[in-house]
C-alpha positions in Angstrom: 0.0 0.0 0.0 1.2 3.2 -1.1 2.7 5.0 2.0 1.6 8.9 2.6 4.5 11.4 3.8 3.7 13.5 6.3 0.2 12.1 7.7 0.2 13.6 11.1 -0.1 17.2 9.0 -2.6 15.6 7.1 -4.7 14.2 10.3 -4.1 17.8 11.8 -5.4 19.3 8.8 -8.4 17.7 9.2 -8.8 18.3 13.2 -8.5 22.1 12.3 -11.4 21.8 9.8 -13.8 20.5 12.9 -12.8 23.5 15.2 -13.7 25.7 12.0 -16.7 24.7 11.9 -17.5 24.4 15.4 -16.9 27.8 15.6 -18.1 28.9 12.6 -21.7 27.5 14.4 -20.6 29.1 17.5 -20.1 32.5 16.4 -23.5 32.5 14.1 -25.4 33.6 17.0 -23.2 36.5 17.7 -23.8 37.7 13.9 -27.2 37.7 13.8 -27.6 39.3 17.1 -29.0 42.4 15.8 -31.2 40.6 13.4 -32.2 38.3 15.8 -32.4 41.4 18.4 -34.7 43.0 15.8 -36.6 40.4 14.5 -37.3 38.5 17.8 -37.4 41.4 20.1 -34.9 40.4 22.3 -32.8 42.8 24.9 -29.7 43.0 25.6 -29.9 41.2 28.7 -32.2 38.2 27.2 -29.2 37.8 24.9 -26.8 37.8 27.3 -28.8 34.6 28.7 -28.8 32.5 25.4 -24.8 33.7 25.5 -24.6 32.1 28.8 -26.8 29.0 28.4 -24.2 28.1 25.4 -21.2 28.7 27.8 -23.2 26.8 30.8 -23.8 24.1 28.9 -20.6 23.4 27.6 -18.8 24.1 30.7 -20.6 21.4 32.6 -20.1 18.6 29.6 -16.6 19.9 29.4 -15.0 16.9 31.6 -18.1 14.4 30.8 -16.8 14.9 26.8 -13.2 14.7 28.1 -14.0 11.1 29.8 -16.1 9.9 26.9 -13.4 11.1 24.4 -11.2 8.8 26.3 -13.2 6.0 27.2 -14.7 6.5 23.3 -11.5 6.7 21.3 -10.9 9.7 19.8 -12.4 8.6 16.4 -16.3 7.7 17.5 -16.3 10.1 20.5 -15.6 13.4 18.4 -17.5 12.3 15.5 -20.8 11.5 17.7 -20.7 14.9 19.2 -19.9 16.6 16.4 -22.7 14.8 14.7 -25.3 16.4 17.4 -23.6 19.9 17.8 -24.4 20.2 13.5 -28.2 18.6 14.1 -29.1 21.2 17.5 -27.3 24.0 15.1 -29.8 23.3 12.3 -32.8 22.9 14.9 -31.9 27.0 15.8 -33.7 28.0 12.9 -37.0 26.6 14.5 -36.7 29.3 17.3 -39.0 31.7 17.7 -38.1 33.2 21.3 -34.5 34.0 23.5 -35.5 31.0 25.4 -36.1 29.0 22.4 -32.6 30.3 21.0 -31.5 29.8 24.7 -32.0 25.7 24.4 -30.9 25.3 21.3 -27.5 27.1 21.7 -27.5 26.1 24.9 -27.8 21.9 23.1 -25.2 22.9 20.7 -22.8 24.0 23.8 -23.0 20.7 25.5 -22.1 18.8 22.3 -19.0 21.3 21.1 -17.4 20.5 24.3 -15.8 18.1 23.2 -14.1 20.2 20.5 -10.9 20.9 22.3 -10.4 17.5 24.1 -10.8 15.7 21.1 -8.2 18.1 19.0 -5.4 18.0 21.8 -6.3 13.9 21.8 -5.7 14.3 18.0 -2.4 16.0 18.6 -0.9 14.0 21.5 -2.2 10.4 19.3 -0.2 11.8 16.4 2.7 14.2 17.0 6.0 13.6 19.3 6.4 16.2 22.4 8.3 18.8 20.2 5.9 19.5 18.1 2.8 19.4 19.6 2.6 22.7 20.4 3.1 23.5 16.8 -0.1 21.1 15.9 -2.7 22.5 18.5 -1.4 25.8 17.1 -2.9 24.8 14.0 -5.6 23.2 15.1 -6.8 25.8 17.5 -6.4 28.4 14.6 -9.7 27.0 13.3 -11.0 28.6 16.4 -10.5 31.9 15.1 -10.4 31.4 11.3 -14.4 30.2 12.3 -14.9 33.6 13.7 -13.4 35.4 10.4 -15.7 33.2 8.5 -18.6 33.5 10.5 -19.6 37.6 9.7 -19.7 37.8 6.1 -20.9 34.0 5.1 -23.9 34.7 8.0 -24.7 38.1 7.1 -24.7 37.4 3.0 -27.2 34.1 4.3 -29.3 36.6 6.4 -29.1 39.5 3.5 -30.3 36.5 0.3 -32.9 34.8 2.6 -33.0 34.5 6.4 -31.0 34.1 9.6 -32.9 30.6 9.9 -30.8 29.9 6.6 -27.5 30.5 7.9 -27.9 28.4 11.3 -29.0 24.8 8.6 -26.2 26.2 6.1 -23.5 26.1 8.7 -25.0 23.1 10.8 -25.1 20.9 7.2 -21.3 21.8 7.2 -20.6 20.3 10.4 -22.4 17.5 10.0 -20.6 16.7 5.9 -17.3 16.9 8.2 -18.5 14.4 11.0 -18.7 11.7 8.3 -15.7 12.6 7.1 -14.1 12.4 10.2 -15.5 8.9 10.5 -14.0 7.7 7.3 -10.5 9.4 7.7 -9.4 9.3 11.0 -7.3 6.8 12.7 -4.7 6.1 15.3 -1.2 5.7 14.5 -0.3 2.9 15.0 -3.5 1.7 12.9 -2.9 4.0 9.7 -1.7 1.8 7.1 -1.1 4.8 5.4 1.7 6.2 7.8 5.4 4.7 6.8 7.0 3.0 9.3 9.8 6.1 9.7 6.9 8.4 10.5 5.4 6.2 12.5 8.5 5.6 14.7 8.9 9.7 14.5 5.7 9.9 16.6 5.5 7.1 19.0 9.4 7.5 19.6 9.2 11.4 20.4 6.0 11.3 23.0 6.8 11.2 26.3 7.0 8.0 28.3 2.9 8.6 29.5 1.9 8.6 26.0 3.5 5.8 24.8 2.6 3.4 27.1 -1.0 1.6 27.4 -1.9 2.1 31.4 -4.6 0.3 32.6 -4.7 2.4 36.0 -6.2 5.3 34.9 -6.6 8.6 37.0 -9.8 9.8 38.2 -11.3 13.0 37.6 -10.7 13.7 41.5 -7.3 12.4 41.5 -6.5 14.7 39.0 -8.4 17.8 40.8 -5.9 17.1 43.5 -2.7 17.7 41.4 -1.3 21.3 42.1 -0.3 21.0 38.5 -4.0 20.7 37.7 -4.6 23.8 39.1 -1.7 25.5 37.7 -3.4 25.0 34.3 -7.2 25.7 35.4 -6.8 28.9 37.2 -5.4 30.9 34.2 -8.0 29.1 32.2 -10.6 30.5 34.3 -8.6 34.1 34.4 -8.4 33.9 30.2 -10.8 32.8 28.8 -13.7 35.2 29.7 -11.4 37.3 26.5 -12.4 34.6 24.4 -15.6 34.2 25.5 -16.4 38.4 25.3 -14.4 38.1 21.5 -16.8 35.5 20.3 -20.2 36.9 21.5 -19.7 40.6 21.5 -17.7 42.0 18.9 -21.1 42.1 16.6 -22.7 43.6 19.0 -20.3 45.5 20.5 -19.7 47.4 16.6 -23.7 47.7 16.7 -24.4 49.1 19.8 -20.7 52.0 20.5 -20.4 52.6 16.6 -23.5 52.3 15.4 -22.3 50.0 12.8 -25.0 48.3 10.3 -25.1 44.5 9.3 -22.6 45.3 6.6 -20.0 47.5 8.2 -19.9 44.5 11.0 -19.7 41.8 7.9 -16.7 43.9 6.7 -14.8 44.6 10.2 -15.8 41.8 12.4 -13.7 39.3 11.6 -10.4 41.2 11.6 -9.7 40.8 15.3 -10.1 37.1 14.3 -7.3 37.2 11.4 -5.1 38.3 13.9 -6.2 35.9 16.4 -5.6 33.4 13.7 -1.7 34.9 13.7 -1.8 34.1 17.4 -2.3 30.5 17.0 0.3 29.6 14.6 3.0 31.8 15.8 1.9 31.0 19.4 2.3 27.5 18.3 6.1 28.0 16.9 7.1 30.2 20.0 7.9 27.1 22.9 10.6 25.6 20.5 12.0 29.1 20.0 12.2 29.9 23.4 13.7 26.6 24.2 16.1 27.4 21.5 17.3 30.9 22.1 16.9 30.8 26.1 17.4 26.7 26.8 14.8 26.6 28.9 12.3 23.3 29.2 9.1 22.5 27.4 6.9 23.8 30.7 9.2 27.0 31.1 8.7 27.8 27.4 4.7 27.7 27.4 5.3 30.2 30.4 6.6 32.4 28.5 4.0 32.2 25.6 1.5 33.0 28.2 3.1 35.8 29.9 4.1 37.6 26.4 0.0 36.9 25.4 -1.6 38.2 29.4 0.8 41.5 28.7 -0.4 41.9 25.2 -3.8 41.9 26.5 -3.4 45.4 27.8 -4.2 46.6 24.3 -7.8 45.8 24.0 -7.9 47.0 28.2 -7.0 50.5 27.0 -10.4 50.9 24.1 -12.1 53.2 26.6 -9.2 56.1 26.2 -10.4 56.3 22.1 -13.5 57.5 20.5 -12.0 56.4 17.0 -13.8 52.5 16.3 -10.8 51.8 14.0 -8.6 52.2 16.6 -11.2 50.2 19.1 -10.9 47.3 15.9 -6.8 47.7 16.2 -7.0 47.1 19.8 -9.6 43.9 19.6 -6.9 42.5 16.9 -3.9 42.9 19.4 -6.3 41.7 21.7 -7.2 38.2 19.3 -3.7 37.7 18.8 -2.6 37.8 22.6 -5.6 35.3 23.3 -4.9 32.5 21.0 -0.8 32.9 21.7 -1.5 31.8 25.1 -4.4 29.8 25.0 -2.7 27.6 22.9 -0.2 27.0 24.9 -3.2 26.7 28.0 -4.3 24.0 26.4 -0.8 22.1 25.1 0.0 22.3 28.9 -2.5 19.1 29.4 -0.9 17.0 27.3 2.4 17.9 29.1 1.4 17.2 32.3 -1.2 14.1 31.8 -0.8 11.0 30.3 -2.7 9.9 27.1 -5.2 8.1 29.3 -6.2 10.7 31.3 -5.1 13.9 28.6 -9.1 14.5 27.5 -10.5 14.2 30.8 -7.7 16.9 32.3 -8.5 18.9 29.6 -12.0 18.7 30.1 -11.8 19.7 33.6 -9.6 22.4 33.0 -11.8 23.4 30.4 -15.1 23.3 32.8 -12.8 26.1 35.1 -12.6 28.1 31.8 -15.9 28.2 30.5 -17.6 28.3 34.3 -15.9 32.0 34.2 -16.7 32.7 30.7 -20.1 31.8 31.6 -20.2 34.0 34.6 -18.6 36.9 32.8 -21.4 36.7 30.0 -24.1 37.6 32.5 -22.2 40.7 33.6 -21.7 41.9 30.1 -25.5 41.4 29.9 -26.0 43.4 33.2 -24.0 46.4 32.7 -23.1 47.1 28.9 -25.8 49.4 28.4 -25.5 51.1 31.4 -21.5 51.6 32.1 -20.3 50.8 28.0 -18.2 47.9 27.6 -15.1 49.6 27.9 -14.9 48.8 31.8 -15.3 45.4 30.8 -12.7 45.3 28.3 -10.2 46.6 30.6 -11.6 44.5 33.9 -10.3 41.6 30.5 -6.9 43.2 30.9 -6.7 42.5 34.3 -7.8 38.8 34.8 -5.1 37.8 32.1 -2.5 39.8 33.8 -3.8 38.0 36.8 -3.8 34.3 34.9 0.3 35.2 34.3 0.8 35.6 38.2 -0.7 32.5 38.5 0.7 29.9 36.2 4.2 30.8 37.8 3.0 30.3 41.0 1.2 27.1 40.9 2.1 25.2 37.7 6.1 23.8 38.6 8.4 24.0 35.8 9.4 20.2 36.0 6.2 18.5 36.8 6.0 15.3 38.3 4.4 12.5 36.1 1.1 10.0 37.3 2.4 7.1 38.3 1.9 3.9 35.9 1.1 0.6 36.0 0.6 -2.6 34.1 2.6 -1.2 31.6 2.1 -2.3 27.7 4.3 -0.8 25.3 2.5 0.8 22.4 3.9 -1.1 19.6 4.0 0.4 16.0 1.8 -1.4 13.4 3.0 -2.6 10.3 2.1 -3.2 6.8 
């Protein structure tokens, strides 16, 4: 059989598609919100509440996706929730209320939980320790290349037809790539497509927890009680409220300080998330670099990513001290790149410190400490954006990363120790 050279950028390839689209349906609510404000008569508050019941949703399935992903496989876990985040994205269109939009987004969150388990999976499955960081940078770009995607494909779906349309047009998509995932996806050391040279590239650069089989695998709470856990899942929770506020607001945010029209957001709205796109890769090449130039470890380097990203978050902090919304659109793309730099490496930092039994599930729960804040932070946007602007906010965004940089010094150690194994099986290569 004829041997394909370089899979694992193949197989990453095709990760980053599912995270495009996952947040291409993600980020279709936060186009239409004026439409759907409009149309539906929704407040600003009542929005703020279909907003959270997405991020609610998703924060609790968070480490119930992580521990199905891993009890699953990687291969039939993503691919069933994929499967209902596309159906529950389609059902949207039959909303007619914010509570009905509420459920449905709210379904969809619980589903694309499993979205960022199942990619850093992917990535510690098919790439060796050095380069993993490279390969969730390019899978988590599909976070943000989503979000560019999202304004102008929703708004021309809205402007030919409907909003209804573009919630079945980007669910359909979703749901094409679920079968594909199905058909395309294997492990390793199953692909009888990967040479043997490759194969032995992967396996034989992961470190010892992910290249052994261990039957003795960690409990959620075992995990909870690692300090190294928590050196993870506090900056998590201090981050990702940015992400979460980039993702739902912008639209709105254009819309309600600017006064900017469907169109004008269509052509501005997903520039924050180009440069967020920049963040991922680059963020993604920056540990081996630092490991390079400084010679510091693999732990010390994703440090550094996420202190360079929390200052760089100052920028979108400092939106209240313009009246100028192009400089406001300069400071959200600072702002996108910062984020994805250091969430990326956020989320490598799992598969550092967990092995491959227990990677998904530690993700998830670091995840659920994320999104639990991004939920929370949701509801205050909700509260106060019309009454105190959401430049306060921005800048209160500015602190809390600032704050997650303090943090992952203090907690997460530079050499962490390993989980214990036992009943050790070597993962042996396939061949032919």
């Amino acid at each position: 059989m004829r041997k394909i050279k370089g899979l694992r950028w193949y197989m990453i390839a095709l990760v980053t598609v599912g995270t495009i689209l996952g947040y291409l349906t993600r980020n279709a609510v936060a186009v239409a919100a004026p439409t759907l404000m409009g149309q539906l008569h929704i407040s600003t508050q009542q929005y703020s509440y279909i907003i959270a019941a997405y991020s609610a949703c998703y924060t609790i399935m968070q480490p119930v996706a992580g521990y199905v992903l891993d009890m699953l496989g990687t291969k039939v876990g993503y691919a069933v929730f994929a499967i209902v985040w596309a159906l529950f994205c389609m059902a949207t269109a039959l909303a007619t209320s914010w509570g009905g939009l509420a459920i449905a987004r709210g379904a969809v969150g619980m589903a694309e939980a499993a979205m960022i388990p199942a990619g850093l999976k992917a990535s510690s499955e098919w790439f060796p320790a050095k380069e993993r960081s490279i390969a969730v940078g390019w899978f988590n770009v599909g976070s943000s290349i989503g979000g560019m995607i999202a304004p102008p494909l929703v708004v021309w779906a809205i402007m030919i037809h409907s909003w209804q349309l573009a919630f079945v047009l980007v669910g359909a998509l979703s749901l094409a790539w679920a079968i594909s995932w199905l058909i395309f996806y294997k492990h390793p050391k199953n692909q009888t497509k990967l040479s043997d040279e490759e194969r032995e590239y992967i396996l034989g650069g992961q470190e010892a927890q992910h290249q052994i089989n261990n039957t003795k695998k960690m409990s959620a709470w075992q995990i909870i009680q690692k300090r190294d856990f928590w050196g993870i899942a506090i900056p998590r929770f201090l981050a990702e409220p940015a992400w979460g506020t980039f993702n739902a607001w912008i639209p709105l945010f254009m819309f309600k300080a600017y006064g900017f029209n469907l169109k004008e957001i269509a052509m501005f709205a997903w520039m924050p998330m180009l440069f967020a796109d920049l963040g991922c890769v680059l963020g993604g090449y920056m540990p081996p670099f630092f490991q390079r130039v400084f010679g510091v470890n693999l732990i010390i380097s994703r440090k550094l990513v996420v202190t360079l990203g929390g200052f760089l978050m100052i920028g979108p902090g400092l939106i209240g001290l313009f009246t100028s919304p192009y400089v406001a659109i300069a400071l959200l793309c600072i702002g996108g790149f910062a984020h994805q730099s250091l969430s990326g490496s956020l989320i490598t930092l799992s598969s550092d410190v967990f092995g491959r039994n227990e990677v998904a599930t530690a993700n998830g729960l670091t995840g659920m400490a994320a999104w639990t804040a991004s939920t929370l932070f949701a509801l205050v946007v909700g509260a106060l954006a019309d009454t105190i602007g959401f430049s306060p906010l921005f800048a209160i965004l500015s602190v809390f990363d600032l704050l997650a940089v303090f943090f992952i010094w203090i907690l997460l150690r530079n050499n962490p120790v390993q989980p214990p194994v036992a009943n050790i099986e070597p993962l042996k290569p396939a061949h032919g």
